[in-house]
mmJSON file of the N, C-alpha and C atoms, coordinates in Angstrom:
{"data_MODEL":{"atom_site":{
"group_PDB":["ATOM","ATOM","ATOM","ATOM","ATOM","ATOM","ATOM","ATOM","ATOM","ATOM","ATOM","ATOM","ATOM","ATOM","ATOM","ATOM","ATOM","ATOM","ATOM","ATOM","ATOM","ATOM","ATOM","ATOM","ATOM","ATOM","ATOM","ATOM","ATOM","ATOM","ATOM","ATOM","ATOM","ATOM","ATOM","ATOM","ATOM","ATOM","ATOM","ATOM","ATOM","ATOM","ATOM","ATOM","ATOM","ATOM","ATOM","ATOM","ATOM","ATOM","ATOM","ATOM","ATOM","ATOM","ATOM","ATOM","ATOM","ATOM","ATOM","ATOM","ATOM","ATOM","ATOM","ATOM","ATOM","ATOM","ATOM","ATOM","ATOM","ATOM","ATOM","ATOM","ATOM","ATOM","ATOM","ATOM","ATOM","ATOM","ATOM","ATOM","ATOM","ATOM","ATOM","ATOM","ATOM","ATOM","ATOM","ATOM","ATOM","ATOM","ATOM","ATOM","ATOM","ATOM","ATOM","ATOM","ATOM","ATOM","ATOM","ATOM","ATOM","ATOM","ATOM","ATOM","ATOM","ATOM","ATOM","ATOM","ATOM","ATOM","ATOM","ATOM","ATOM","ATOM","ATOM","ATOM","ATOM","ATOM","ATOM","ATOM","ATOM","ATOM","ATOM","ATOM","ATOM","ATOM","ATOM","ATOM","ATOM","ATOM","ATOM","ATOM","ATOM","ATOM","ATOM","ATOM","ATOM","ATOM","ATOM","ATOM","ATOM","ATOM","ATOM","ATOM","ATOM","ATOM","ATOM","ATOM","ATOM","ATOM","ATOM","ATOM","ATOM","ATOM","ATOM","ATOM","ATOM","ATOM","ATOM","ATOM","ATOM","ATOM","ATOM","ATOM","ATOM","ATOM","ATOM","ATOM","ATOM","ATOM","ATOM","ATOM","ATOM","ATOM","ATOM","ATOM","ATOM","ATOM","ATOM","ATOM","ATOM","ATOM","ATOM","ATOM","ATOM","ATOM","ATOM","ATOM","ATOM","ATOM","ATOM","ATOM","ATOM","ATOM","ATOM","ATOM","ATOM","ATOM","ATOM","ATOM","ATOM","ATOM","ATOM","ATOM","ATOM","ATOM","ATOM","ATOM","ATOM","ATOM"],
"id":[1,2,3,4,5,6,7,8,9,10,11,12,13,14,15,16,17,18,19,20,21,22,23,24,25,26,27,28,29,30,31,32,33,34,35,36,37,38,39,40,41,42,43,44,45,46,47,48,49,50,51,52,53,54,55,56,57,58,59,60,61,62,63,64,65,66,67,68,69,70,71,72,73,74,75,76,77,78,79,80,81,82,83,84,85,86,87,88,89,90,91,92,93,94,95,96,97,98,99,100,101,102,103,104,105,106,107,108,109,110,111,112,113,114,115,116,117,118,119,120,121,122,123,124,125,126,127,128,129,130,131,132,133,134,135,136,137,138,139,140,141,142,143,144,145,146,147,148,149,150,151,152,153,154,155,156,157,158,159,160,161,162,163,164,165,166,167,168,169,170,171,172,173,174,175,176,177,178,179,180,181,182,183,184,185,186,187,188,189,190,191,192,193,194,195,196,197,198,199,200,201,202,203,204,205,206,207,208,209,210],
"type_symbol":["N","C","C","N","C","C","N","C","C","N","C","C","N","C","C","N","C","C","N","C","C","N","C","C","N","C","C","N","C","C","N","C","C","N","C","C","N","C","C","N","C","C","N","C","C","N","C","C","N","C","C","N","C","C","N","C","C","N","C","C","N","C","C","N","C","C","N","C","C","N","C","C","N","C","C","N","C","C","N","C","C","N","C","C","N","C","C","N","C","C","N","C","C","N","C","C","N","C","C","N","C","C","N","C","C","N","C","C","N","C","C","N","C","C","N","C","C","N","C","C","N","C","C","N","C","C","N","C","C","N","C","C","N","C","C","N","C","C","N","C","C","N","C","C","N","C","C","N","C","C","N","C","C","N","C","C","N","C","C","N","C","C","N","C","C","N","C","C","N","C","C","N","C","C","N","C","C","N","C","C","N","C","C","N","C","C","N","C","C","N","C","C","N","C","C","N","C","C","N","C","C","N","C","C","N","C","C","N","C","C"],
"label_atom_id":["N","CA","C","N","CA","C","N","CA","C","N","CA","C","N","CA","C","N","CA","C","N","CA","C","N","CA","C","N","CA","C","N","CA","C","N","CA","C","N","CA","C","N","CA","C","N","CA","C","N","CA","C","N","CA","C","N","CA","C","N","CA","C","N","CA","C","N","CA","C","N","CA","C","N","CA","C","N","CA","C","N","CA","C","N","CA","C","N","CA","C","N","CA","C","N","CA","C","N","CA","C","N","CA","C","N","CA","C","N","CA","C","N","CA","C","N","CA","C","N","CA","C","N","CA","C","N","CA","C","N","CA","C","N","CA","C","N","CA","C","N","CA","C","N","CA","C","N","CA","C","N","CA","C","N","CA","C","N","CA","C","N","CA","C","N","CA","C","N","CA","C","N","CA","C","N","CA","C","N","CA","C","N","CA","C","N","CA","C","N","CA","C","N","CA","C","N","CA","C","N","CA","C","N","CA","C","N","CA","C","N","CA","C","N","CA","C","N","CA","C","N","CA","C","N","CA","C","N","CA","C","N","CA","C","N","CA","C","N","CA","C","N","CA","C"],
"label_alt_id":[null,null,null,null,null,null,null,null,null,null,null,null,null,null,null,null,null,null,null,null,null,null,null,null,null,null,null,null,null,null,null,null,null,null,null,null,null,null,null,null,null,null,null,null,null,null,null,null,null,null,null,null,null,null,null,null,null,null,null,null,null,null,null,null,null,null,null,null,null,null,null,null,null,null,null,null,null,null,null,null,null,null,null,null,null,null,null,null,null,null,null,null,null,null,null,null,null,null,null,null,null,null,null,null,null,null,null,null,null,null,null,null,null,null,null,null,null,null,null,null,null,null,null,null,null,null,null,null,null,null,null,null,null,null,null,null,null,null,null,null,null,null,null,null,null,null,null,null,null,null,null,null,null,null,null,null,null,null,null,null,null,null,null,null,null,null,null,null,null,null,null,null,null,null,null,null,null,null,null,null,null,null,null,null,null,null,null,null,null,null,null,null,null,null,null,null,null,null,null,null,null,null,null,null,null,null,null,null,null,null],
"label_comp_id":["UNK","UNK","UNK","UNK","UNK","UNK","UNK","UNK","UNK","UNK","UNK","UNK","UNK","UNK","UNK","UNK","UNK","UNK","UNK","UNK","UNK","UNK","UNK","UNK","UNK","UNK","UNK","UNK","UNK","UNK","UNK","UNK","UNK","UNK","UNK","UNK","UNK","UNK","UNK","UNK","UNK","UNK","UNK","UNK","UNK","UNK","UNK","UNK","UNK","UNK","UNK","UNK","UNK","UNK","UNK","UNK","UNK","UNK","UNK","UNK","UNK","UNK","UNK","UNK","UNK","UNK","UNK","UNK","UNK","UNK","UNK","UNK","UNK","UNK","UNK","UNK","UNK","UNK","UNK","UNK","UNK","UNK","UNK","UNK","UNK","UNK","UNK","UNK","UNK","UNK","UNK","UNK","UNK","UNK","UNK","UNK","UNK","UNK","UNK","UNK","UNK","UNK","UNK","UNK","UNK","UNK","UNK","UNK","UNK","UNK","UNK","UNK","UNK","UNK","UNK","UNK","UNK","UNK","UNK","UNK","UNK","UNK","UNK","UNK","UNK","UNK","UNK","UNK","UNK","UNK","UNK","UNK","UNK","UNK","UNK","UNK","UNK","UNK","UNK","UNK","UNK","UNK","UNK","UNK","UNK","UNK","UNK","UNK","UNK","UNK","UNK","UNK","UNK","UNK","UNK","UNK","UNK","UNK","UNK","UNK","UNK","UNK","UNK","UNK","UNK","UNK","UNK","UNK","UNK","UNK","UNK","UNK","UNK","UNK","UNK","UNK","UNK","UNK","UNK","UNK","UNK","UNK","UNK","UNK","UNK","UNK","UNK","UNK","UNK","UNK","UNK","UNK","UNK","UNK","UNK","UNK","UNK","UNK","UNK","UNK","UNK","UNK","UNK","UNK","UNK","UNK","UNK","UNK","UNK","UNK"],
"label_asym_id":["A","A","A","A","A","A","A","A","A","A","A","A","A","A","A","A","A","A","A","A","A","A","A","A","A","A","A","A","A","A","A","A","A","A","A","A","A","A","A","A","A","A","A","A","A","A","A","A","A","A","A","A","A","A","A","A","A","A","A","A","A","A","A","A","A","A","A","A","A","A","A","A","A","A","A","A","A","A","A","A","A","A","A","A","A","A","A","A","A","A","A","A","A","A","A","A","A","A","A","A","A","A","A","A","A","A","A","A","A","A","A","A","A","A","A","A","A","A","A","A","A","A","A","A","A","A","A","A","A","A","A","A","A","A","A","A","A","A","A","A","A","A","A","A","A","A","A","A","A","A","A","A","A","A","A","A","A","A","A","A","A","A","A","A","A","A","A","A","A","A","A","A","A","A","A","A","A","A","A","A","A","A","A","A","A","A","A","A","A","A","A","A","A","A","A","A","A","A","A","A","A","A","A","A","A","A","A","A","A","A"],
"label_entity_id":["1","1","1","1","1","1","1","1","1","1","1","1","1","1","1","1","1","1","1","1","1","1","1","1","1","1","1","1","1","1","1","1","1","1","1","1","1","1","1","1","1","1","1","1","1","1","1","1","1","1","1","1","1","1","1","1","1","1","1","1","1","1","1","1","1","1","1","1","1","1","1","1","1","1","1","1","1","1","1","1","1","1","1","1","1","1","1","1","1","1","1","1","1","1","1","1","1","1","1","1","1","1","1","1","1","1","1","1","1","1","1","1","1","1","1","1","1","1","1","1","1","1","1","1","1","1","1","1","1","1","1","1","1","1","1","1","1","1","1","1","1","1","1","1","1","1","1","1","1","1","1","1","1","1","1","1","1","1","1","1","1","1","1","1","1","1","1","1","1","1","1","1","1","1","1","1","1","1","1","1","1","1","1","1","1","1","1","1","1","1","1","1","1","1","1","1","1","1","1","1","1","1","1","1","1","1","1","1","1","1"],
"label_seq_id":[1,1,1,2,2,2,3,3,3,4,4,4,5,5,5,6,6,6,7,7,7,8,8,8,9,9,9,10,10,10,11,11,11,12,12,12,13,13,13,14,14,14,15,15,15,16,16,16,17,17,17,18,18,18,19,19,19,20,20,20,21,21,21,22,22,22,23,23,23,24,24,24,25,25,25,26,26,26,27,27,27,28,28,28,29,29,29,30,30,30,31,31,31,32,32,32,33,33,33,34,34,34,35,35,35,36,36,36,37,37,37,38,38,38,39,39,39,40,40,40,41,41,41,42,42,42,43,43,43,44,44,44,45,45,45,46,46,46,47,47,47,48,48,48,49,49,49,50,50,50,51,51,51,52,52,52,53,53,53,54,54,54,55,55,55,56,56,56,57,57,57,58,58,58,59,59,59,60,60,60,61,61,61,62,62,62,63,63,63,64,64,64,65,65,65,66,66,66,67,67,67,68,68,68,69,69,69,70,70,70],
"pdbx_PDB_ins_code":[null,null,null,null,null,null,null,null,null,null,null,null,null,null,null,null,null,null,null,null,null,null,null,null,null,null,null,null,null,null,null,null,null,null,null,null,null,null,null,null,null,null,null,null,null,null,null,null,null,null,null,null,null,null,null,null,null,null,null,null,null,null,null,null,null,null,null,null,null,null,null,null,null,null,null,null,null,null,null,null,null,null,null,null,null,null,null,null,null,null,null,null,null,null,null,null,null,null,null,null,null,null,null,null,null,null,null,null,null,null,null,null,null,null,null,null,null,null,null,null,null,null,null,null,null,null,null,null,null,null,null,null,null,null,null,null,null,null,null,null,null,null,null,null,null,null,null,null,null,null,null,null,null,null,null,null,null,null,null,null,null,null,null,null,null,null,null,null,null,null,null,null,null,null,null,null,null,null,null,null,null,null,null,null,null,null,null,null,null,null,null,null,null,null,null,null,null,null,null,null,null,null,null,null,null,null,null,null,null,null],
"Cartn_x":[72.556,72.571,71.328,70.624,69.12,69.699,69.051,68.814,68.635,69.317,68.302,67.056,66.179,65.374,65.391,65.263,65.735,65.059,64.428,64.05,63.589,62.551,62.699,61.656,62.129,61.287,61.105,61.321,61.047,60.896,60.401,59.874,59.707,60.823,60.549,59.191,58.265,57.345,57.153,57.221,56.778,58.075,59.072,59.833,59.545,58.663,58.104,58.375,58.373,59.104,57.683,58.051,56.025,57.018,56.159,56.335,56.189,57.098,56.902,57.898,59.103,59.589,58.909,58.271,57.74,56.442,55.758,54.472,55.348,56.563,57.011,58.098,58.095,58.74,57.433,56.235,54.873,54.72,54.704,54.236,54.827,56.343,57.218,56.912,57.251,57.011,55.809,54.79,53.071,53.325,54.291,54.064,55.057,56.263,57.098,56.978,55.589,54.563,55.356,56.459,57.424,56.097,55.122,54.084,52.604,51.587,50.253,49.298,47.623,46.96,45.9,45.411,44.085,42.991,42.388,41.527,41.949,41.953,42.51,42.427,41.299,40.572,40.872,41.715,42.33,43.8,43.936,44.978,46.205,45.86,46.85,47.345,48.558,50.035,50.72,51.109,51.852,52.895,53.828,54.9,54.408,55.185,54.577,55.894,55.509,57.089,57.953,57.636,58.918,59.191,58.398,58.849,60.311,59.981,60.889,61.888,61.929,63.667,64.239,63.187,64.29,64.423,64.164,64.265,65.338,65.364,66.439,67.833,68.285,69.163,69.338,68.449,69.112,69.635,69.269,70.38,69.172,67.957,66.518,66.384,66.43,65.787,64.202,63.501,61.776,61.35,62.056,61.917,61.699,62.492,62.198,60.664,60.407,58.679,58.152,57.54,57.028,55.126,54.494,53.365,52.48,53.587,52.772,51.795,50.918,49.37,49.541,49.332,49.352,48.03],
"Cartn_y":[-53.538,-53.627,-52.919,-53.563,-53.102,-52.434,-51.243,-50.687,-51.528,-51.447,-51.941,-51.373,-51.912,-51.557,-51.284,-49.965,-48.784,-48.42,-48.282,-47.431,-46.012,-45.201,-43.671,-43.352,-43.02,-42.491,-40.757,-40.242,-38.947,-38.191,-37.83,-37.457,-35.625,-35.094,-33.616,-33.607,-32.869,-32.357,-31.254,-29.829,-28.626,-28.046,-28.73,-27.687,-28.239,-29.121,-29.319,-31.181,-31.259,-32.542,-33.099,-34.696,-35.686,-37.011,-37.555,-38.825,-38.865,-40.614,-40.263,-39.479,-39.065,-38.021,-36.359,-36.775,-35.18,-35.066,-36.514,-36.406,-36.494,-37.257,-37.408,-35.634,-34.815,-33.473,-32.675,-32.777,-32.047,-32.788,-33.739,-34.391,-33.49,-33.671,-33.38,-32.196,-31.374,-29.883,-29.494,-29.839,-30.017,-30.098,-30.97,-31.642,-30.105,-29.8,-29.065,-27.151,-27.387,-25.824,-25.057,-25.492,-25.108,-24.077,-25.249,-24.714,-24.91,-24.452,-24.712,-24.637,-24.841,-24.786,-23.753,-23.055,-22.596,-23.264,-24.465,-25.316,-27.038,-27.718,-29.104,-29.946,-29.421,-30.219,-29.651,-27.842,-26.838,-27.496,-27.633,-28.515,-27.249,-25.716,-24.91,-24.9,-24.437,-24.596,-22.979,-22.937,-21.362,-21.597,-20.603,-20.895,-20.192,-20.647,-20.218,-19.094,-18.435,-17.107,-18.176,-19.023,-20.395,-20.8,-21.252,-21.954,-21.109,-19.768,-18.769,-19.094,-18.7,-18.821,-20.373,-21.311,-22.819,-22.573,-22.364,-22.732,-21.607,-20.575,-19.44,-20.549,-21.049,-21.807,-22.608,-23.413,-24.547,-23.826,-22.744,-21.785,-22.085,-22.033,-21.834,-20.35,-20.138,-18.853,-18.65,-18.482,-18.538,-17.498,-16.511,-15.281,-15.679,-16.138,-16.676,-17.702,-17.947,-18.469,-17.522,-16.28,-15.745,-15.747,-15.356,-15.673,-16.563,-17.087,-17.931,-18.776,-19.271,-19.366,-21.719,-22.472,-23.532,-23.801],
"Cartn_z":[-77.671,-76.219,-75.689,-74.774,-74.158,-72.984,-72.584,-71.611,-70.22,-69.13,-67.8,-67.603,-67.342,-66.508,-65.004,-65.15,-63.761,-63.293,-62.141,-61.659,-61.383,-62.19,-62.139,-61.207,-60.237,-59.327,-59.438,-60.372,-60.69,-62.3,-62.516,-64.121,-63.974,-64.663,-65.309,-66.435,-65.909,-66.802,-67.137,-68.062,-68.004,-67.037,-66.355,-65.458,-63.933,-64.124,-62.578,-62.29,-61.073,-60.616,-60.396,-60.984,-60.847,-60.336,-60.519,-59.777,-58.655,-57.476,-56.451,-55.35,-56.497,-56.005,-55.727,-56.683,-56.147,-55.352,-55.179,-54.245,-52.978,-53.043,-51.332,-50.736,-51.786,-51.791,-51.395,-51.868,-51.576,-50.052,-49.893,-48.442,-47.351,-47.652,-46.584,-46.441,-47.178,-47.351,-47.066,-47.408,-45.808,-44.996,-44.49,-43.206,-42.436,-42.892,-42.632,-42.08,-42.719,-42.817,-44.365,-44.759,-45.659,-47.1,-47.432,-47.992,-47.868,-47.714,-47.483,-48.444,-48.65,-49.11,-48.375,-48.499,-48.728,-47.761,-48.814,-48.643,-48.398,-47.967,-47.973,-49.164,-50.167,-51.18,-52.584,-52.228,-53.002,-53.503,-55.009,-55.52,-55.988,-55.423,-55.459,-54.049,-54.091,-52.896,-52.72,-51.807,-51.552,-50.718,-51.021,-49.794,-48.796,-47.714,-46.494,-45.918,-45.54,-45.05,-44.462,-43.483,-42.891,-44.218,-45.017,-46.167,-47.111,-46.97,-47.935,-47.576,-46.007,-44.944,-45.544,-45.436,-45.674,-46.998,-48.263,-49.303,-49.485,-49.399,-48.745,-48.643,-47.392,-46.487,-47.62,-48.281,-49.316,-50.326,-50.904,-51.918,-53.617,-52.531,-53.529,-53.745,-54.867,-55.342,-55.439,-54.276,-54.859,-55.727,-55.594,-56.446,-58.006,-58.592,-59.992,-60.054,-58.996,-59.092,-60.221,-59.303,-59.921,-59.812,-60.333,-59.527,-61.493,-62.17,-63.038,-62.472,-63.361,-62.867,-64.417,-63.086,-63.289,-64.263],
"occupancy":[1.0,1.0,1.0,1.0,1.0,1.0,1.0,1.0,1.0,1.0,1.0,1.0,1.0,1.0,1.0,1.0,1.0,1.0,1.0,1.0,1.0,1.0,1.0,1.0,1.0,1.0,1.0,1.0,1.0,1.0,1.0,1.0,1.0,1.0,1.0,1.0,1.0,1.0,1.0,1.0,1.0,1.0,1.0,1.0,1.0,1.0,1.0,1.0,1.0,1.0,1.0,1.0,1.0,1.0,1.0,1.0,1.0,1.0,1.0,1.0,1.0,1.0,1.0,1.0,1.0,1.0,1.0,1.0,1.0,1.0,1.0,1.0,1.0,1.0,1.0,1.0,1.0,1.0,1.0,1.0,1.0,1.0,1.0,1.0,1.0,1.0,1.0,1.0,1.0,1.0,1.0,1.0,1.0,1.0,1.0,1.0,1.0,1.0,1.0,1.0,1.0,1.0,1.0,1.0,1.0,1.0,1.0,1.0,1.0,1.0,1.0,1.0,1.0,1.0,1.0,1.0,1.0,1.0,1.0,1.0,1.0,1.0,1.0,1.0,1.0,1.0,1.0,1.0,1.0,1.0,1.0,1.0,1.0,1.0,1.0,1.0,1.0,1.0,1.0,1.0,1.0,1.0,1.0,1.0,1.0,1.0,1.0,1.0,1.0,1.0,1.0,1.0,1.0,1.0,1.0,1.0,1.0,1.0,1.0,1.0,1.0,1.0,1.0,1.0,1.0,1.0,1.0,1.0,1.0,1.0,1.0,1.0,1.0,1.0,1.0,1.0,1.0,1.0,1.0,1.0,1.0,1.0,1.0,1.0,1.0,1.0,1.0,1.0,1.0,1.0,1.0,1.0,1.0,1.0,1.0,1.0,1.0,1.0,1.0,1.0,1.0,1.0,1.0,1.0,1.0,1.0,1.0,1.0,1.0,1.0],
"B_iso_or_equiv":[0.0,0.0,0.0,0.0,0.0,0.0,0.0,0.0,0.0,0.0,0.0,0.0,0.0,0.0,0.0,0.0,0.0,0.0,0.0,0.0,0.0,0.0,0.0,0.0,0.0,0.0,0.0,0.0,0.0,0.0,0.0,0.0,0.0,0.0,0.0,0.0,0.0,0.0,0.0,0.0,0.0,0.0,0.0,0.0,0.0,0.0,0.0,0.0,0.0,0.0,0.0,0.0,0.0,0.0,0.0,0.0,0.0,0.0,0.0,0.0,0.0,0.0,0.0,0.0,0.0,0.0,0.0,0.0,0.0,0.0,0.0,0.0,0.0,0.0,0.0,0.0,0.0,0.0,0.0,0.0,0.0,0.0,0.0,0.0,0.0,0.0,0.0,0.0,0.0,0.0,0.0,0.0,0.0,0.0,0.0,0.0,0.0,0.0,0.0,0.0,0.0,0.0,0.0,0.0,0.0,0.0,0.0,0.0,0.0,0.0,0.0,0.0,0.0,0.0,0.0,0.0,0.0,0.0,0.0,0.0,0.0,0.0,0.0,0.0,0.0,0.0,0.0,0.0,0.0,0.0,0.0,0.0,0.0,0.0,0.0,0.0,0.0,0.0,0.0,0.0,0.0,0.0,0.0,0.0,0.0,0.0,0.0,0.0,0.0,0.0,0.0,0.0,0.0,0.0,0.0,0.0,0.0,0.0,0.0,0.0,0.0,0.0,0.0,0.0,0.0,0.0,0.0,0.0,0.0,0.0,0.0,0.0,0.0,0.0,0.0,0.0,0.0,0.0,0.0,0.0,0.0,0.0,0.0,0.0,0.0,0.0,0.0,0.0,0.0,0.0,0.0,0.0,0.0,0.0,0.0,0.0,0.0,0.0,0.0,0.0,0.0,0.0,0.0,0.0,0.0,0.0,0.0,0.0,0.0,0.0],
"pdbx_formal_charge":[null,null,null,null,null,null,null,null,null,null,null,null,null,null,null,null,null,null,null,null,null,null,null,null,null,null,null,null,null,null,null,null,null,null,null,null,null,null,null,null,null,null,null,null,null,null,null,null,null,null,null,null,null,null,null,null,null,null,null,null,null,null,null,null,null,null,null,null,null,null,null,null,null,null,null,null,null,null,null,null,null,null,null,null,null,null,null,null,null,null,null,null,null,null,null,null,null,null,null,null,null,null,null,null,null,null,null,null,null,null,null,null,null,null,null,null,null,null,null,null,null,null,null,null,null,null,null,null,null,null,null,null,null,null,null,null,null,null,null,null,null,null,null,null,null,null,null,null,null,null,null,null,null,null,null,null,null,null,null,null,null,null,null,null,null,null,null,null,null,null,null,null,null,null,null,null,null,null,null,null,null,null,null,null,null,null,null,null,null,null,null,null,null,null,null,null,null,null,null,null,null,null,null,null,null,null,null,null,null,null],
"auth_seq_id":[1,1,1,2,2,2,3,3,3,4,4,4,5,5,5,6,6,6,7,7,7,8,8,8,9,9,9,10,10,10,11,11,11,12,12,12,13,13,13,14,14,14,15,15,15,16,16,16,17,17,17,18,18,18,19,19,19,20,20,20,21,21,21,22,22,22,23,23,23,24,24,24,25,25,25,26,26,26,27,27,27,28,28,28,29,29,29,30,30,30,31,31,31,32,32,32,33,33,33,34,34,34,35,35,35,36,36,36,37,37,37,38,38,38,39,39,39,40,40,40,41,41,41,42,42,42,43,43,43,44,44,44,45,45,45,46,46,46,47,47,47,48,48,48,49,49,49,50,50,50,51,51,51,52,52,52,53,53,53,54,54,54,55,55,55,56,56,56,57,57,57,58,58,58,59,59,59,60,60,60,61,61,61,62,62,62,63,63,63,64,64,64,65,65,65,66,66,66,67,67,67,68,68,68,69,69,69,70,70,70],
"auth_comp_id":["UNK","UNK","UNK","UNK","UNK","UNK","UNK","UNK","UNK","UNK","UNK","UNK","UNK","UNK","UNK","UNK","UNK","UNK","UNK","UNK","UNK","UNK","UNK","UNK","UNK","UNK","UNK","UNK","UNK","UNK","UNK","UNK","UNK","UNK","UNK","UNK","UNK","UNK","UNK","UNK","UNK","UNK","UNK","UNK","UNK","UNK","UNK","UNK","UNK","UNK","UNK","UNK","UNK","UNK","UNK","UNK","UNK","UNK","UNK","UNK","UNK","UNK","UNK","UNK","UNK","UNK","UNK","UNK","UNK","UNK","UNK","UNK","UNK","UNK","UNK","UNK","UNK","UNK","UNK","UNK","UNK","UNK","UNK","UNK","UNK","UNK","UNK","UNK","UNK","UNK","UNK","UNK","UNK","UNK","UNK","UNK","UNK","UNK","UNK","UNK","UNK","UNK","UNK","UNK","UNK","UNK","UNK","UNK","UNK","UNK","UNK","UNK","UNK","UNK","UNK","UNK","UNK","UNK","UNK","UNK","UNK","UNK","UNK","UNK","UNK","UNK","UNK","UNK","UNK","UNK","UNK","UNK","UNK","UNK","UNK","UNK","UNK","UNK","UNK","UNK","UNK","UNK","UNK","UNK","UNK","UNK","UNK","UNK","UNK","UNK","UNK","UNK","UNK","UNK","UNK","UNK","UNK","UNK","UNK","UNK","UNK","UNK","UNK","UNK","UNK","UNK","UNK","UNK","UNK","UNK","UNK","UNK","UNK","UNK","UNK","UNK","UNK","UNK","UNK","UNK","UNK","UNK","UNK","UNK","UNK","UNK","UNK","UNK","UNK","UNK","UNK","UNK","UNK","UNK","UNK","UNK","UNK","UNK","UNK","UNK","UNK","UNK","UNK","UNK","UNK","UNK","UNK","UNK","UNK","UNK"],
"auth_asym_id":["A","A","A","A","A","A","A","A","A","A","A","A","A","A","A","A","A","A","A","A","A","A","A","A","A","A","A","A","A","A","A","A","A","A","A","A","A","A","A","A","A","A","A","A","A","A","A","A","A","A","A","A","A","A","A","A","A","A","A","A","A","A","A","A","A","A","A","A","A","A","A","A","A","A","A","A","A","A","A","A","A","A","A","A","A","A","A","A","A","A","A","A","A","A","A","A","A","A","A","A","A","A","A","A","A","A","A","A","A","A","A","A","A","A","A","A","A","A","A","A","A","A","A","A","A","A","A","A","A","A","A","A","A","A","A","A","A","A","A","A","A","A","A","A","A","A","A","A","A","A","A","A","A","A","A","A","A","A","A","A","A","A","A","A","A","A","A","A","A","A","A","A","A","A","A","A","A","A","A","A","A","A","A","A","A","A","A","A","A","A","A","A","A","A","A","A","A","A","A","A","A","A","A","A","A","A","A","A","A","A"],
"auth_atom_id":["N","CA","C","N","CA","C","N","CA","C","N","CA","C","N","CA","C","N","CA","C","N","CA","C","N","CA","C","N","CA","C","N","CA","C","N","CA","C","N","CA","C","N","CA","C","N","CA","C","N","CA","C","N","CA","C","N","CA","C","N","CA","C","N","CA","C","N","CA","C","N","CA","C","N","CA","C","N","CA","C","N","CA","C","N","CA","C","N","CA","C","N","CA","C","N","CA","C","N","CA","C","N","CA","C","N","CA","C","N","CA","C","N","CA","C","N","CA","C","N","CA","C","N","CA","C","N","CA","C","N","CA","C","N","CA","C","N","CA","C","N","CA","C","N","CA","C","N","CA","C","N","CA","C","N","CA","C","N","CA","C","N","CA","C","N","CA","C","N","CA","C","N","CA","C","N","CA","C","N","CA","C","N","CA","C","N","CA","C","N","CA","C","N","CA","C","N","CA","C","N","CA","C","N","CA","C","N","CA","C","N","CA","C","N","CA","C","N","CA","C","N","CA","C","N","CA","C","N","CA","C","N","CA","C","N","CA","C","N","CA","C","N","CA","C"],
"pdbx_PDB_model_num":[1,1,1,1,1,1,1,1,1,1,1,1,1,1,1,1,1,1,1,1,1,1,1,1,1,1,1,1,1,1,1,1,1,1,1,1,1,1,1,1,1,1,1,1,1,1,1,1,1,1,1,1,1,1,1,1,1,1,1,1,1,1,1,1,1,1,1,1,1,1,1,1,1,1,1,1,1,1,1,1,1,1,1,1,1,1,1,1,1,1,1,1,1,1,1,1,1,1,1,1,1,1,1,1,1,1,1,1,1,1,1,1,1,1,1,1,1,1,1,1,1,1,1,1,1,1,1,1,1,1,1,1,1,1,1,1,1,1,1,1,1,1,1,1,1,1,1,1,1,1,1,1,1,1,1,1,1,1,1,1,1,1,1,1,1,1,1,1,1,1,1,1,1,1,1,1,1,1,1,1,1,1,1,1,1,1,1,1,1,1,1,1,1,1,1,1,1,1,1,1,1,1,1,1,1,1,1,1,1,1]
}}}
């Protein structure tokens, strides 16, 4: 028996969410102030203190981040 062919709109890599689930999770979360960049052209991200409080409210631990280095 073959598999369907499904749909994955999201791929675990390393711990971290790719696809276009996770470019449309980076979008929103720009758009949201939730996290920012630096530079516009800078491909590192930070939370933003608004960002802490929501991810806070969803029952996100940012603390376990940590300040590992991509």
């Amino acid at each position: 028996m073959s598999k369907p062919n499904l749909f994955k709109p999201a791929k675990l890599c390393y711990g971290h969410i790719g696809g276009k689930l996770g470019s449309l999770l980076v979008t929103s979360f720009l758009e949201k102030g939730w996290i920012a960049k630096d530079d516009p052209d800078d491909k590192h991200l930070y939370i933003t203190s608004k960002g802490e409080k929501e991810f806070q409210k969803l029952g996100i631990d940012i603390s376990q981040i940590g300040s590992e280095k991509a």
